[in-house]
Each structure stands twice: as C-alpha cells, then as structure tokens.
KEDREN-472893 format. One record per residue: chain; x, y, z of N, C-alpha, C in turn. Coordinates in Angstrom, 1 decimal, decimal comma, always signed. Example, Ala and Ser with C-alpha at 12.3 -4.5 7.8 and 13.67 -1.06 7.14 Angstrom:
KEDREN-472893
<rec><titor>A</titor><n_X>+13,2</n_X><n_Y>-5,7</n_Y><n_Z>+7,8</n_Z><ca_X>+12,3</ca_X><ca_Y>-4,5</ca_Y><ca_Z>+7,8</ca_Z><c_X>+13,2</c_X><c_Y>-3,3</c_Y><c_Z>+7,8</c_Z></rec>
<rec><titor>A</titor><n_X>+12,8</n_X><n_Y>-2,2</n_Y><n_Z>+7,1</n_Z><ca_X>+13,7</ca_X><ca_Y>-1,1</ca_Y><ca_Z>+7,1</ca_Z><c_X>+12,9</c_X><c_Y>+0,0</c_Y><c_Z>+7,9</c_Z></rec>
END
This chain:
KEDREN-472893
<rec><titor>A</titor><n_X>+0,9</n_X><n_Y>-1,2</n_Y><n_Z>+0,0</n_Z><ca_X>+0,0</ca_X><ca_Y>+0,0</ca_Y><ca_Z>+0,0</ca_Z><c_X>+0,9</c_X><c_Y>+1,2</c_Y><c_Z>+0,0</c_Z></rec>
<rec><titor>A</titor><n_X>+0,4</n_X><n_Y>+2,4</n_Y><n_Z>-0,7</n_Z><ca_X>+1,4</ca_X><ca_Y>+3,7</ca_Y><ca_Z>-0,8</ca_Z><c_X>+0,6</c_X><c_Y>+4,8</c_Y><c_Z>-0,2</c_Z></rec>
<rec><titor>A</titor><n_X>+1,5</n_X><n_Y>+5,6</n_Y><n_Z>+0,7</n_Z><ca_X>+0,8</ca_X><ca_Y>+6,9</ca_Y><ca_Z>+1,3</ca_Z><c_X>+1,7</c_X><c_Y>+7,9</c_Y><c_Z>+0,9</c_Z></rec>
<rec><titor>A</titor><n_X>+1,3</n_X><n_Y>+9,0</n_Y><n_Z>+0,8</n_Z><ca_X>+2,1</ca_X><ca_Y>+9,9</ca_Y><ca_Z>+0,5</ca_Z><c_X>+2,2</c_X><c_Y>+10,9</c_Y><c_Z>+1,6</c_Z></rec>
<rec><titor>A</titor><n_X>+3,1</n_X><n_Y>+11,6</n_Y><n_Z>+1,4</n_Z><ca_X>+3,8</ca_X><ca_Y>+12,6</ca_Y><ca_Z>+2,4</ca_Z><c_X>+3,4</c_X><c_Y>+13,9</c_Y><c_Z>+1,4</c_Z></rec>
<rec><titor>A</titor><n_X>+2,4</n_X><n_Y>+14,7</n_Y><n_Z>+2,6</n_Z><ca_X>+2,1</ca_X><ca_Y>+16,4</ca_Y><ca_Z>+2,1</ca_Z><c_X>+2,4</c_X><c_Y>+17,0</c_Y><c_Z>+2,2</c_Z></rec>
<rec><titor>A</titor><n_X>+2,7</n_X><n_Y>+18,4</n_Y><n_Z>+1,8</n_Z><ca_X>+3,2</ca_X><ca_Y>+20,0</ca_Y><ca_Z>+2,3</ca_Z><c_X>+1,9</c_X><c_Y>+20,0</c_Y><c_Z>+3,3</c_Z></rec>
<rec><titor>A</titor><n_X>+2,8</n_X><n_Y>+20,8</n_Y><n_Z>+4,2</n_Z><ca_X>+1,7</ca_X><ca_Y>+21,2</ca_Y><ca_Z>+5,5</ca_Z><c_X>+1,2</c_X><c_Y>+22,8</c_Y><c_Z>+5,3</c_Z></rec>
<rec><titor>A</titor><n_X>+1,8</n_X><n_Y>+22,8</n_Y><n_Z>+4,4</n_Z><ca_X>+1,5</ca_X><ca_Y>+24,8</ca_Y><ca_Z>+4,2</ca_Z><c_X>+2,3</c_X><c_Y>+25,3</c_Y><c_Z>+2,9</c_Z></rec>
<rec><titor>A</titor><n_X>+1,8</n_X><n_Y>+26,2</n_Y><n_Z>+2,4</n_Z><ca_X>+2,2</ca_X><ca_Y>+26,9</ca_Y><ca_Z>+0,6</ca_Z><c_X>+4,1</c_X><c_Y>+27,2</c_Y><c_Z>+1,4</c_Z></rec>
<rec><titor>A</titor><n_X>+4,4</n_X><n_Y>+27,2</n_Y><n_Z>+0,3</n_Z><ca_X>+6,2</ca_X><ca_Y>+27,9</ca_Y><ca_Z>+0,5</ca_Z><c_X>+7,1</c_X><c_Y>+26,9</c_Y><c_Z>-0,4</c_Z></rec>
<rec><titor>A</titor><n_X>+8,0</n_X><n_Y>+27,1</n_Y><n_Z>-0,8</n_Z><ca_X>+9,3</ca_X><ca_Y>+26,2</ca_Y><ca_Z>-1,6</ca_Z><c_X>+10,1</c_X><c_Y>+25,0</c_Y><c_Z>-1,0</c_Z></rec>
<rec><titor>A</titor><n_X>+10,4</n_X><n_Y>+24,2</n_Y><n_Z>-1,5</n_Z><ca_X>+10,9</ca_X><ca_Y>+22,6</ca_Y><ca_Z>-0,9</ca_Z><c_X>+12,4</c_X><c_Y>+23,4</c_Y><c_Z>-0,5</c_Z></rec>
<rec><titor>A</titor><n_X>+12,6</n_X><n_Y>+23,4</n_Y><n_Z>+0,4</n_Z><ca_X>+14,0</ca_X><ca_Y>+23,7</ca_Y><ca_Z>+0,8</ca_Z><c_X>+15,2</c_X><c_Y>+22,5</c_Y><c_Z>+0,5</c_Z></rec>
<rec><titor>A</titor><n_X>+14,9</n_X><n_Y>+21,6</n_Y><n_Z>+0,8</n_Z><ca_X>+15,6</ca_X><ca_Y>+20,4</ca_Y><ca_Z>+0,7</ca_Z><c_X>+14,7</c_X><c_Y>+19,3</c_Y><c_Z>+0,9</c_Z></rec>
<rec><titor>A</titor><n_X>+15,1</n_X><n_Y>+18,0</n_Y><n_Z>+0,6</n_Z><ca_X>+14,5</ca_X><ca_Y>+16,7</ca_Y><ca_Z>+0,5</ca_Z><c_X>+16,0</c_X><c_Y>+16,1</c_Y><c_Z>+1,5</c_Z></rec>
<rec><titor>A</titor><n_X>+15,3</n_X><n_Y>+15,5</n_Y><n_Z>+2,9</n_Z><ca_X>+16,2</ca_X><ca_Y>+14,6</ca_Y><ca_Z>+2,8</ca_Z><c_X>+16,4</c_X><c_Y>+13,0</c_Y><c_Z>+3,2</c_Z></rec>
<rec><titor>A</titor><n_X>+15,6</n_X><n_Y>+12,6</n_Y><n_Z>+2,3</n_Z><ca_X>+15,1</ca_X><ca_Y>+11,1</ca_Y><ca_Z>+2,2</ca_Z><c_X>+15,7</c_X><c_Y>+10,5</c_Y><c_Z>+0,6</c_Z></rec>
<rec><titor>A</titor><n_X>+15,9</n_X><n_Y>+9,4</n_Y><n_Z>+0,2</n_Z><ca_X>+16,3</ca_X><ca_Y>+9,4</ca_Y><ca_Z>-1,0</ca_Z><c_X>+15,3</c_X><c_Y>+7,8</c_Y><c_Z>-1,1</c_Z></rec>
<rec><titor>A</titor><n_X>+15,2</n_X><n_Y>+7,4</n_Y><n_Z>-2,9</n_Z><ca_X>+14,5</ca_X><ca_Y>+6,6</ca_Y><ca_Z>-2,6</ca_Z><c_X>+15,2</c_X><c_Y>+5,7</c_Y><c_Z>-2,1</c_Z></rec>
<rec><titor>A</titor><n_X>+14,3</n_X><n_Y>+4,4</n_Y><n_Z>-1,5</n_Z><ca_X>+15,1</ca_X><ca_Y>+3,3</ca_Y><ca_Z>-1,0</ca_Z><c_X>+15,0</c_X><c_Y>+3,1</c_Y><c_Z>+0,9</c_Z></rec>
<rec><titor>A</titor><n_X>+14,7</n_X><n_Y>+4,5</n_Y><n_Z>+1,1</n_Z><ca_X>+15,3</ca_X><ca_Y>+4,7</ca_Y><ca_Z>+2,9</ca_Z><c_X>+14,0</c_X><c_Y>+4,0</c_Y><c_Z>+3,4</c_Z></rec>
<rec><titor>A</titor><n_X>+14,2</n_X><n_Y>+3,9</n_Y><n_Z>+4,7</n_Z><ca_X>+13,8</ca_X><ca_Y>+3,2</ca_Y><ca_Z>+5,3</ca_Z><c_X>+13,3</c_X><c_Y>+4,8</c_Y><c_Z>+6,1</c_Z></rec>
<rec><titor>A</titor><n_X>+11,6</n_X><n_Y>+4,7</n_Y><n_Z>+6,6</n_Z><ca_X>+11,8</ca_X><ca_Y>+6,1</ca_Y><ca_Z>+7,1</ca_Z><c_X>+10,8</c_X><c_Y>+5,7</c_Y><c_Z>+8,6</c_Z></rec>
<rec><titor>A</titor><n_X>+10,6</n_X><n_Y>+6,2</n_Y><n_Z>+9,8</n_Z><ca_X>+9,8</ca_X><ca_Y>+5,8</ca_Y><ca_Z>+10,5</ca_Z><c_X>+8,6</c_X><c_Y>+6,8</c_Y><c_Z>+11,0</c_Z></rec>
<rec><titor>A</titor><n_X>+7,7</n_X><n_Y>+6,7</n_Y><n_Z>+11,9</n_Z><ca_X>+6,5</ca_X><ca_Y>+8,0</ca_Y><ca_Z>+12,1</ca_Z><c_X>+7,1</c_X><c_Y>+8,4</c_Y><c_Z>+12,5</c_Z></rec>
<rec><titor>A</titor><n_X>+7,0</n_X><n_Y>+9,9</n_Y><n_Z>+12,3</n_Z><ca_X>+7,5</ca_X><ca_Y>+11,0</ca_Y><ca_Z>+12,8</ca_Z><c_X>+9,0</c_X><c_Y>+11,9</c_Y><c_Z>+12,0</c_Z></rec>
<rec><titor>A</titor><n_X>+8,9</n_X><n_Y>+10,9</n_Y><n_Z>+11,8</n_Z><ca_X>+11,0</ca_X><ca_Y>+11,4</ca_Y><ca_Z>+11,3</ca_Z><c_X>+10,6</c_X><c_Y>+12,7</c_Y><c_Z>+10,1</c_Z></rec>
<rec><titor>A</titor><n_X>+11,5</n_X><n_Y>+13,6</n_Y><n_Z>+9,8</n_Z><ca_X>+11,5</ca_X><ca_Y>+14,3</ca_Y><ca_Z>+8,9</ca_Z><c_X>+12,1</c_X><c_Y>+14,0</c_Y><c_Z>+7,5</c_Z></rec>
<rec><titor>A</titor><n_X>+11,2</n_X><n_Y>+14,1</n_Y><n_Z>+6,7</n_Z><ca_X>+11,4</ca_X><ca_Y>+13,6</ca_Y><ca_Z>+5,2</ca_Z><c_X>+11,6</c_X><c_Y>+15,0</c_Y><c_Z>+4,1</c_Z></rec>
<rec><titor>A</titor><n_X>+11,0</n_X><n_Y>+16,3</n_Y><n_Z>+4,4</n_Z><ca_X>+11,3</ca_X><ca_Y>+17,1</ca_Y><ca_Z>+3,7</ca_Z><c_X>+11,2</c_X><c_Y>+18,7</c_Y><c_Z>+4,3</c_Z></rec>
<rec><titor>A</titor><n_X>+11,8</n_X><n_Y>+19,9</n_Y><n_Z>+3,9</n_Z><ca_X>+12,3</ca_X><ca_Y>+20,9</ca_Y><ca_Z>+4,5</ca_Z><c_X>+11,1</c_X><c_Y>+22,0</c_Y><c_Z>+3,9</c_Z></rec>
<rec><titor>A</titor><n_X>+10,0</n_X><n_Y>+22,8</n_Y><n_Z>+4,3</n_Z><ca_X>+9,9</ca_X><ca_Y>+23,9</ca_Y><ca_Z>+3,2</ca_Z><c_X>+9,9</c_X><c_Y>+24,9</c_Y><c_Z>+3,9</c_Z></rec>
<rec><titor>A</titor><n_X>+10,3</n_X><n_Y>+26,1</n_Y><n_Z>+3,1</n_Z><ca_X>+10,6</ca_X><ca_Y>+27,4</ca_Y><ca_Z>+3,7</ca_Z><c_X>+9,7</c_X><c_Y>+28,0</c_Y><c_Z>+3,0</c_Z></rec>
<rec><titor>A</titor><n_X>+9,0</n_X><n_Y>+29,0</n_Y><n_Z>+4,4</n_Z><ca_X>+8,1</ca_X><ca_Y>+29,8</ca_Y><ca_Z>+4,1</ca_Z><c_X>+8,3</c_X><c_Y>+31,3</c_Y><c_Z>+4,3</c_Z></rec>
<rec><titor>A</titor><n_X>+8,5</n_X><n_Y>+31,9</n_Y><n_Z>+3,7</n_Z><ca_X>+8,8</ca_X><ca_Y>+33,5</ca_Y><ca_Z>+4,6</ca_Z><c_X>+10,0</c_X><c_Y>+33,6</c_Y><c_Z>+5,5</c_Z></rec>
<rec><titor>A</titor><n_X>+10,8</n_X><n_Y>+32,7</n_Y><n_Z>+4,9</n_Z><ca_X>+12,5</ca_X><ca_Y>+32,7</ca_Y><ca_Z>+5,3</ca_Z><c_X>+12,6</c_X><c_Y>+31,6</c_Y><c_Z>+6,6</c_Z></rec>
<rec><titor>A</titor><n_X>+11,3</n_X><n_Y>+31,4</n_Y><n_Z>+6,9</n_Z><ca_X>+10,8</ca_X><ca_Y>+30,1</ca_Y><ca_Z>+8,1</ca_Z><c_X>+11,4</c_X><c_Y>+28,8</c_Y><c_Z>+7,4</c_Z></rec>
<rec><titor>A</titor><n_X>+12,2</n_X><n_Y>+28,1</n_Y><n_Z>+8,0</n_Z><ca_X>+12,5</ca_X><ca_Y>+26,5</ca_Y><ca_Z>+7,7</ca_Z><c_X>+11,2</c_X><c_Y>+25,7</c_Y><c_Z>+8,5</c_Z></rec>
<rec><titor>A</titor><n_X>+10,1</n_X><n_Y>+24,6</n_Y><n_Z>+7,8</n_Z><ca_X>+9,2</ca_X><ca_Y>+24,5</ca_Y><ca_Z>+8,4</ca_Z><c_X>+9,5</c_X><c_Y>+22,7</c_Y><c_Z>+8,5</c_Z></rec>
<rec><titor>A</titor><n_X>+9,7</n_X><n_Y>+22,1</n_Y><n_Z>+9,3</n_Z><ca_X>+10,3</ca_X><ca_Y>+20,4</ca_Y><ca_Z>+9,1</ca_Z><c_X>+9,4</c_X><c_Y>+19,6</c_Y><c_Z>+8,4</c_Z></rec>
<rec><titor>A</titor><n_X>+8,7</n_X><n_Y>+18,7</n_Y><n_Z>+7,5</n_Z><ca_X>+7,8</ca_X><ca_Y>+17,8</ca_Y><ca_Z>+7,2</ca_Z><c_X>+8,1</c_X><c_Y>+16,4</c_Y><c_Z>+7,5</c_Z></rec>
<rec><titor>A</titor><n_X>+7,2</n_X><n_Y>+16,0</n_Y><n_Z>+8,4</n_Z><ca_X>+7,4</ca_X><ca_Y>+14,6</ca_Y><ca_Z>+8,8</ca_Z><c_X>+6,8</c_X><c_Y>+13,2</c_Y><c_Z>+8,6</c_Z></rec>
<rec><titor>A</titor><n_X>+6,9</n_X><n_Y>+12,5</n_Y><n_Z>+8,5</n_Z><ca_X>+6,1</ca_X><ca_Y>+11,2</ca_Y><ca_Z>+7,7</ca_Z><c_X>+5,3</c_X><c_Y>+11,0</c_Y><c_Z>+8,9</c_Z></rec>
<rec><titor>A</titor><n_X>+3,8</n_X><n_Y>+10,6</n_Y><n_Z>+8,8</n_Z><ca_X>+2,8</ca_X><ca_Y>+10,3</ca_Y><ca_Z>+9,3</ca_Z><c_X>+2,6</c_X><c_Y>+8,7</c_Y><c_Z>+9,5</c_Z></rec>
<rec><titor>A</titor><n_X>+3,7</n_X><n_Y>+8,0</n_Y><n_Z>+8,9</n_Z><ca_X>+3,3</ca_X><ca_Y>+6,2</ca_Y><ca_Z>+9,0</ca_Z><c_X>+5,2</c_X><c_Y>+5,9</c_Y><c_Z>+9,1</c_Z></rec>
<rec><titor>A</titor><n_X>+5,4</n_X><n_Y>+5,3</n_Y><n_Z>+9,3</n_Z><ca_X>+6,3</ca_X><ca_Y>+4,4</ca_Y><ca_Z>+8,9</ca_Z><c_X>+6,6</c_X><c_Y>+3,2</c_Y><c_Z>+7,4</c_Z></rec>
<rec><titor>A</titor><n_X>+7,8</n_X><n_Y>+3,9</n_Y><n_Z>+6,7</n_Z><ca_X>+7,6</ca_X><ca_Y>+2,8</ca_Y><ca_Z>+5,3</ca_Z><c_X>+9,1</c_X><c_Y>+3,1</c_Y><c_Z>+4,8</c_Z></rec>
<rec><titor>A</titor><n_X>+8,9</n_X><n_Y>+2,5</n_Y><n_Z>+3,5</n_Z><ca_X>+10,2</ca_X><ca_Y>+2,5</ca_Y><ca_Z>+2,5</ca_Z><c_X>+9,9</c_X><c_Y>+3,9</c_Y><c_Z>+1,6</c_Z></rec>
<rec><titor>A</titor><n_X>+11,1</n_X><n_Y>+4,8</n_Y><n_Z>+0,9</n_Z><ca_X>+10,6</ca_X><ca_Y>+5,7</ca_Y><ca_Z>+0,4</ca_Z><c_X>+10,5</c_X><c_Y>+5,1</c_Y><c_Z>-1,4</c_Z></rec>
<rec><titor>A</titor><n_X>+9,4</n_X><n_Y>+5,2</n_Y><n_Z>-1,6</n_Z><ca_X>+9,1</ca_X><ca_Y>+4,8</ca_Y><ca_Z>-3,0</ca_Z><c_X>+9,9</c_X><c_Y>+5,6</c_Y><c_Z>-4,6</c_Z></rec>
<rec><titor>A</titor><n_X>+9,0</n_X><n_Y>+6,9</n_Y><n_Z>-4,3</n_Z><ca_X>+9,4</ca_X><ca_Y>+8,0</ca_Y><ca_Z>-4,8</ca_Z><c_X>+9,3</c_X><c_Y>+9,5</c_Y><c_Z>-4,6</c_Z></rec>
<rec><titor>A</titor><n_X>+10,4</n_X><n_Y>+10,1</n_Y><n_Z>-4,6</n_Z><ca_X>+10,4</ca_X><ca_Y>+11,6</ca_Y><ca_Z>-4,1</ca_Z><c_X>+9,8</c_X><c_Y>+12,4</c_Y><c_Z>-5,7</c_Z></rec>
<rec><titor>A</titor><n_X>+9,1</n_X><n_Y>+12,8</n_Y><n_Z>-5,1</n_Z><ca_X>+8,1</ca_X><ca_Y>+13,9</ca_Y><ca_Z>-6,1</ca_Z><c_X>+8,6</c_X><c_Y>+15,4</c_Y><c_Z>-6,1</c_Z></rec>
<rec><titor>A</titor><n_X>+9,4</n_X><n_Y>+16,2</n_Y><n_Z>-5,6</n_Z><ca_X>+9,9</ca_X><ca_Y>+17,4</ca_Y><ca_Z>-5,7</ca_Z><c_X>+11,4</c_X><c_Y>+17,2</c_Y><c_Z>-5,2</c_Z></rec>
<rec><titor>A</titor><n_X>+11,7</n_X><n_Y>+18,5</n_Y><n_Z>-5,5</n_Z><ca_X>+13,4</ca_X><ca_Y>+18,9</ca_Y><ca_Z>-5,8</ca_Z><c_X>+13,4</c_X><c_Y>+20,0</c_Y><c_Z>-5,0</c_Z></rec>
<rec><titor>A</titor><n_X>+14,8</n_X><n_Y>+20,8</n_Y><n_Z>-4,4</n_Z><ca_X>+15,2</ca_X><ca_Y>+22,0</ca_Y><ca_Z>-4,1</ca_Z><c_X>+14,2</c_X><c_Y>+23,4</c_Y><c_Z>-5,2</c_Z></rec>
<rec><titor>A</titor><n_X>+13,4</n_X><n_Y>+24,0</n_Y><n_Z>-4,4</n_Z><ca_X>+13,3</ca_X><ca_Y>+25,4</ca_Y><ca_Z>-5,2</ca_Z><c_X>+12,2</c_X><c_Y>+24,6</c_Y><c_Z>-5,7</c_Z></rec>
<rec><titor>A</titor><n_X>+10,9</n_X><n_Y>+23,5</n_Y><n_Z>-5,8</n_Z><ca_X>+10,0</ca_X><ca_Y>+23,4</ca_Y><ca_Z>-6,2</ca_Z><c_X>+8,8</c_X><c_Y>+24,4</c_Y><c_Z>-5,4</c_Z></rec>
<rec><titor>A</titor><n_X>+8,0</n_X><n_Y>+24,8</n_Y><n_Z>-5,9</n_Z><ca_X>+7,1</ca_X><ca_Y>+25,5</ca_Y><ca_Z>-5,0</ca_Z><c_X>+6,1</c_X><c_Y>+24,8</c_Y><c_Z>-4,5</c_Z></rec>
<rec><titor>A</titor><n_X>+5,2</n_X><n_Y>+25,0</n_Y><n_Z>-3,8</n_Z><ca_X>+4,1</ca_X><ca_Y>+24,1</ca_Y><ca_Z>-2,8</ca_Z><c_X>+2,9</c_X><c_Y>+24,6</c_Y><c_Z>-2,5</c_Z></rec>
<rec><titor>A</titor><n_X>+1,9</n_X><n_Y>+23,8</n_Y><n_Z>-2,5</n_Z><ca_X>+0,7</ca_X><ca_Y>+24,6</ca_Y><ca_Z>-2,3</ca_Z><c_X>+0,3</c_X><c_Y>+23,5</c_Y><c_Z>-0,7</c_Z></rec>
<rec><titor>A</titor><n_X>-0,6</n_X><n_Y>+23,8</n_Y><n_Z>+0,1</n_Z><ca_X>-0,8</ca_X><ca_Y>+23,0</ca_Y><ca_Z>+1,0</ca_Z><c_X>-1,6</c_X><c_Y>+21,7</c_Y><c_Z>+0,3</c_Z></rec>
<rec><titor>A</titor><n_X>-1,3</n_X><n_Y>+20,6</n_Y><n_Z>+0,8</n_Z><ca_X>-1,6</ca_X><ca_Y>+19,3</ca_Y><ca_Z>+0,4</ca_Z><c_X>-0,5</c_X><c_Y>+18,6</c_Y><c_Z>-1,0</c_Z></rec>
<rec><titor>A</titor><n_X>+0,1</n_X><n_Y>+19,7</n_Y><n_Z>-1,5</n_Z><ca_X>+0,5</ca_X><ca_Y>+19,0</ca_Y><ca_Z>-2,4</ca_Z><c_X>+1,3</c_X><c_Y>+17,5</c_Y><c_Z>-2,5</c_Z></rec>
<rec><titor>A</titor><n_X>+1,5</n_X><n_Y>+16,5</n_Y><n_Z>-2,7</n_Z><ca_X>+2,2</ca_X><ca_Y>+15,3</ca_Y><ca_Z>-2,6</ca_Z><c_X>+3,7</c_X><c_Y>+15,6</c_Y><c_Z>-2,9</c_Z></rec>
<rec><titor>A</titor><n_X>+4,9</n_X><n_Y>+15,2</n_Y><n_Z>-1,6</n_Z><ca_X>+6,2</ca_X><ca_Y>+15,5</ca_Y><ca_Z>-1,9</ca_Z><c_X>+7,1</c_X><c_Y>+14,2</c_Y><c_Z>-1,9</c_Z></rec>
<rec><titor>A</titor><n_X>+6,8</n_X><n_Y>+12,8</n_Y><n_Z>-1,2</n_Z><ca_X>+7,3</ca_X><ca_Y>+11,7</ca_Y><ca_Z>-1,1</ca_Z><c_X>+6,1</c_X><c_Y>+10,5</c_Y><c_Z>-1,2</c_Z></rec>
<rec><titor>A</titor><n_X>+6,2</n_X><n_Y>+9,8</n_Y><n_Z>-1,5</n_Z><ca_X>+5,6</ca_X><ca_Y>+8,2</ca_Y><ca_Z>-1,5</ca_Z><c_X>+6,1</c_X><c_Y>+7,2</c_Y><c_Z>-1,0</c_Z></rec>
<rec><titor>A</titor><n_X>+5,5</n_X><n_Y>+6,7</n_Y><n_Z>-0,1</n_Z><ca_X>+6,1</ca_X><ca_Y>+5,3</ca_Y><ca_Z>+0,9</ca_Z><c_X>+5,2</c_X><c_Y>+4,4</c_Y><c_Z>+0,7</c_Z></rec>
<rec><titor>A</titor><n_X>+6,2</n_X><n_Y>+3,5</n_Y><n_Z>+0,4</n_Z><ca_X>+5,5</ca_X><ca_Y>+2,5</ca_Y><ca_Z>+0,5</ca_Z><c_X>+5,5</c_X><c_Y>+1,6</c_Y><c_Z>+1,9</c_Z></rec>
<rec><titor>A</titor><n_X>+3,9</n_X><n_Y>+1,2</n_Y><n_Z>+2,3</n_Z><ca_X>+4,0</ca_X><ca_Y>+1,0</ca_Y><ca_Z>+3,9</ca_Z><c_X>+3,4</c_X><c_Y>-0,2</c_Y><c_Z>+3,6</c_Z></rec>
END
C-alpha cells in the first residue's frame, strides 16, 4: 500500500532529505519547506520504504500538495 507525504503549508521545498530506498519511521522528517525565510520540518505520518520523491530543491508548494511516496 502507498501513502504519500504532504506539504503542510504553501512555500518552496528547501531540501529533501530522504532518498528513494530509505527506510523512514513516524514522525521522522522527510522534507524541508521554507516559508517567509521560516524553515518548516515535514514529517512522515506512518512508517515505510521511500518509494518515490516527487519534488526537488526550489519546487514551490501549495498546502496538500504530494512531496514523497512510501510504500508501507
């Protein structure tokens, strides 16, 4: 089964730091966005494998948008 990891709020992907393959667990942080010079953490909600990362450095973000895929 695949869940995906969302932006929690509009702003730019600051960094990704999950790659596919990782092993990631609840809670841990999987991706960076900066909002208003704010570094904001995004954390995975389940525990899984990272399937595929959906954005890059400098991608922009609307709230909900899909940034990683685990497969759990």
């Amino acid at each position: 089964m695949e869940k995906s990891v969302n932006a929690i709020m509009p702003g730019l992907t600051a960094r990704v730091v999950v790659n596919v393959g990782d092993r990631v667990e609840k809670g841990q942080e999987v991706a960076v966005i900066n909002c208003m010079k704010t570094e904001i953490p995004v954390n995975s909600e389940e525990a899984g494998v990272v399937k595929q990362v959906l954005v890059k450095e400098w991608d922009e973000l609307q709230v909900g948008d899909p940034m990683v895929i685990l497969e759990i």
